[in-house]
C-alpha positions in Angstrom: -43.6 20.2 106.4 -46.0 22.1 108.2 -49.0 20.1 108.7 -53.2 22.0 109.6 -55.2 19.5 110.8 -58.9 20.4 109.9 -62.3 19.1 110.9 -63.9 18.3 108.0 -63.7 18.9 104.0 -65.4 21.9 104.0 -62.6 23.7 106.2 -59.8 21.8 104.6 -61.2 23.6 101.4 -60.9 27.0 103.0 -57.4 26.3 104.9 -56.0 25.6 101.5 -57.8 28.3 99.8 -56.5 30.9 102.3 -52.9 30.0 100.9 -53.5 30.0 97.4 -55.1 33.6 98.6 -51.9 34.5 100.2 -50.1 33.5 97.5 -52.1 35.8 95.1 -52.4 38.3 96.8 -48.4 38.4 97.7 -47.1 38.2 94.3 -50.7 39.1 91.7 -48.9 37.4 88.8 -47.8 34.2 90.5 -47.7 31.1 88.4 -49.8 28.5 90.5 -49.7 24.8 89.5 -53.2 23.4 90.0 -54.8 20.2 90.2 -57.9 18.0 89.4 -59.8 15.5 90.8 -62.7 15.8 93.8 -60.4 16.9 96.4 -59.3 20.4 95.2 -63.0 21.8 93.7 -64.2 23.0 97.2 -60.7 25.3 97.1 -61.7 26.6 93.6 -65.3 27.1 94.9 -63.9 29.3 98.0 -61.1 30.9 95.2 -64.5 31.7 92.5 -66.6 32.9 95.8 -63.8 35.6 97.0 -63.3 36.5 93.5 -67.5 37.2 92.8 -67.1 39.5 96.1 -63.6 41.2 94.8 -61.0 40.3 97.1 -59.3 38.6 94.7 -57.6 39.0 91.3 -56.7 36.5 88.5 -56.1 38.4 85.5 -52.0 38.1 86.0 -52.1 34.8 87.4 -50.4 32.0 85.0 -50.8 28.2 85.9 -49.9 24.7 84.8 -51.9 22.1 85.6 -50.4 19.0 86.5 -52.0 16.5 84.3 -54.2 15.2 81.0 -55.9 12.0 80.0 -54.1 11.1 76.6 -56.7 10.4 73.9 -59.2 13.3 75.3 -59.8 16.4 73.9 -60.0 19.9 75.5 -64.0 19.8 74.7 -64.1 16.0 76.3 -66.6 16.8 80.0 -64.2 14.1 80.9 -60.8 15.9 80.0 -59.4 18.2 82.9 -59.2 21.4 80.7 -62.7 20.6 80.8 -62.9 20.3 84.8 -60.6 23.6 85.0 -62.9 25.9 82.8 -66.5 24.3 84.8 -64.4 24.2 88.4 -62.5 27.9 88.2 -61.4 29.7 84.7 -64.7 30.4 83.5 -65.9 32.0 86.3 -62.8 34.5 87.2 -60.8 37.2 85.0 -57.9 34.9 84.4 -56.3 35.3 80.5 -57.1 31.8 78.5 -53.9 32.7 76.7 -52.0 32.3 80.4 -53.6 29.1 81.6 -51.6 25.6 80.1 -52.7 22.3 80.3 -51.3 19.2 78.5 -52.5 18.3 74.5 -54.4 15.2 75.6 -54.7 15.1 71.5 -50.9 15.0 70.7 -50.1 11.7 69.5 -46.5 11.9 69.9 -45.7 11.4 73.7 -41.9 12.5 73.2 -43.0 16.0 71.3 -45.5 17.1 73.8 -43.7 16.4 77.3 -41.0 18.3 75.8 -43.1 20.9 74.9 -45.1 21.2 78.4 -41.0 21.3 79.7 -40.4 24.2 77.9 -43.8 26.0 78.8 -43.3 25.4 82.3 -39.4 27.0 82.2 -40.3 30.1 79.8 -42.9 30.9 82.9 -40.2 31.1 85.0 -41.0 27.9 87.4 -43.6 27.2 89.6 -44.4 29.1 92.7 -47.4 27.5 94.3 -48.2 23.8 93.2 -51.5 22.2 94.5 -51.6 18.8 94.8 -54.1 15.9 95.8 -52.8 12.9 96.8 -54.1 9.1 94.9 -55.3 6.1 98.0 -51.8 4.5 96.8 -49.6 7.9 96.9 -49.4 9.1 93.5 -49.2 12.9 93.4 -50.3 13.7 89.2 -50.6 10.7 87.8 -46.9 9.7 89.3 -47.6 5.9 89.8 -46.1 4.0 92.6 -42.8 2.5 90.9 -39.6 1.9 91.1 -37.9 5.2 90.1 -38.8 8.8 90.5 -40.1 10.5 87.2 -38.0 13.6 86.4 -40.2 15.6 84.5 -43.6 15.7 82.2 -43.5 12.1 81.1 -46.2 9.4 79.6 -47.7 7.7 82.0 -49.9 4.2 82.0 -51.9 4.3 84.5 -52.4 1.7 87.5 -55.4 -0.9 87.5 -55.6 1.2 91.4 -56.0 4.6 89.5 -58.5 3.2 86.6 -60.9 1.7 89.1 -61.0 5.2 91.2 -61.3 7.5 88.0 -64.7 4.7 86.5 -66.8 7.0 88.7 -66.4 9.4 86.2 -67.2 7.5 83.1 -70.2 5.7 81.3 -68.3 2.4 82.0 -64.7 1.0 82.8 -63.9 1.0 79.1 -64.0 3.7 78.7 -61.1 5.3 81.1 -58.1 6.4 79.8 -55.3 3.8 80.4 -52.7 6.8 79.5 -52.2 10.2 80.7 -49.4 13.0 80.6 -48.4 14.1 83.9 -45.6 16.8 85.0 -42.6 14.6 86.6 -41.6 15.1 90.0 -38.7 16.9 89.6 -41.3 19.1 87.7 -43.5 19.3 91.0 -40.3 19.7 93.5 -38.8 22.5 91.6 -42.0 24.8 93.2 -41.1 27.1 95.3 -44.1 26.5 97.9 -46.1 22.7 97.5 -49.8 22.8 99.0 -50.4 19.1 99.2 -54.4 18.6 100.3 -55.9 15.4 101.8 -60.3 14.5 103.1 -61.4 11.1 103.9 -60.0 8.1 105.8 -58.9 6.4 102.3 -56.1 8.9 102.2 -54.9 8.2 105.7 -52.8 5.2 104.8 -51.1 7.3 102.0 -50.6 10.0 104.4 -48.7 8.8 106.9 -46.4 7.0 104.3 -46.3 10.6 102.8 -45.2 12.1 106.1 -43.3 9.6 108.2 -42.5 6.8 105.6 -39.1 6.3 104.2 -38.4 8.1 101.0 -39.4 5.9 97.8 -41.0 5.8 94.4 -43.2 2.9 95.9 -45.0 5.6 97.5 -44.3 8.9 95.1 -45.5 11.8 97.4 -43.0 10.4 99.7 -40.6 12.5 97.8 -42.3 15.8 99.5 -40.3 15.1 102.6 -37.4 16.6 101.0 -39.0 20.0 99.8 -38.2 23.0 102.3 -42.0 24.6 101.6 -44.4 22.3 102.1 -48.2 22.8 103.6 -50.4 19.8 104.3 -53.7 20.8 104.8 -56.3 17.2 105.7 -59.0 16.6 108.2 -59.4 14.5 110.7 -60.1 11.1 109.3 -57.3 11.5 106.3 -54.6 12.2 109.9 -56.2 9.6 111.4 -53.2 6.9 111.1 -50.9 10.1 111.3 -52.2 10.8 115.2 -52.8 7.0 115.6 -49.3 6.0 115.3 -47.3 9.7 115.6 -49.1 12.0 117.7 -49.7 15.4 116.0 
């Protein structure tokens, strides 16, 4: 793992996009598995920024995104196909066609994680995924558990993750309690993981990410075996990693 330490959100947001940009800019039509959530949309700010000036290119880029509520649909301002085309694809040159996201809408749980499989093998694999990282480890909506998901599976989702995700919604009811999510044999087949952490609720998770022993109990654990890793966090979200490692 190679491990930046940052001062504050807004840098972590432009250490991280500074590798997606190397990424891009290294191979143009690079399939990048991207994430959702509040931690990643100042990186698609900085990535819609350099693109407005014309430093950078999307219109080969492919991506996978990492997860879908089940139950919502693509229009849904809840859904994340929703938060992808507000946060980054509708304001760069990247092909609708080429961006893939899971069928929140598809009843059948069986027929549409085999499908998102397939999509994710016919691109030829991963080459940057971009990950967040949940207060109790999850990377996607991989729950803490007691084995390691292979691939895109149905997940239902923790009492932790419900209560974090009500900010988003009119009221608690109304929260998905199911959601698709790549596996993480799905996530550790990338060939490069950018794993991005602000805020001292993420420090606990962390430094079970970084120095704890290797379990489904805490999922992105599982990162520790992955030759490519980046961790990009600020201060506070290291905090328990300096405290009790040095850095």
């Amino acid at each position: 793992m190679r491990i930046y330490e940052v001062k504050d959100y807004q840098e972590m947001s432009r250490k991280a996009a500074n590798i997606m940009f190397a990424q891009m800019i290294q191979k143009p039509d690079s399939v990048l598995g991207l994430a959702t959530g509040s931690t990643p949309v100042g990186i698609y700010r900085q990535l819609v920024e350099w693109y407005q000036k014309g430093d950078l290119d999307f219109s080969k880029i492919r991506s996978v995104n990492l997860d879908e509520y089940k139950g919502l649909s693509a229009d849904n301002d809840q859904s994340y196909a929703y938060f992808m085309r507000k946060n980054l694809f509708d304001h760069v040159n990247i092909n609708p066609e080429n961006t893939n996201i899971p069928n929140g809408l598809e009843e059948d749980a069986q027929k549409e994680c085999g499908r998102y499989n397939s999509v994710i093998q016919e691109l030829g694999g991963i080459d940057l995924q971009l990950l967040g990282i949940g207060n109790n480890g999850h990377i996607g909506f991989n729950e803490p558990g007691e084995v390691f998901e292979a691939e895109t599976h149905c997940v239902a989702l923790t009492e932790n993750t419900i209560q974090a995700n009500a900010r988003f919604f009119e009221k608690i009811e109304d929260v998905p309690r199911f959601a698709y999510s790549m596996g993480i044999k799905n996530i550790m087949q990338a060939r490069s993981i950018l794993l991005v952490a602000s805020g001292e609720s993420k420090a606990e998770a962390l430094e079970k990410t970084i120095y704890g022993p290797i379990s489904p109990a805490v999922p992105a654990s599982i990162l520790q075996l992955h030759n490519q890793v980046f961790i990009v966090a600020d201060e506070a979200a290291l905090s328990l990693v300096k405290e009790r490692h040095g850095l």
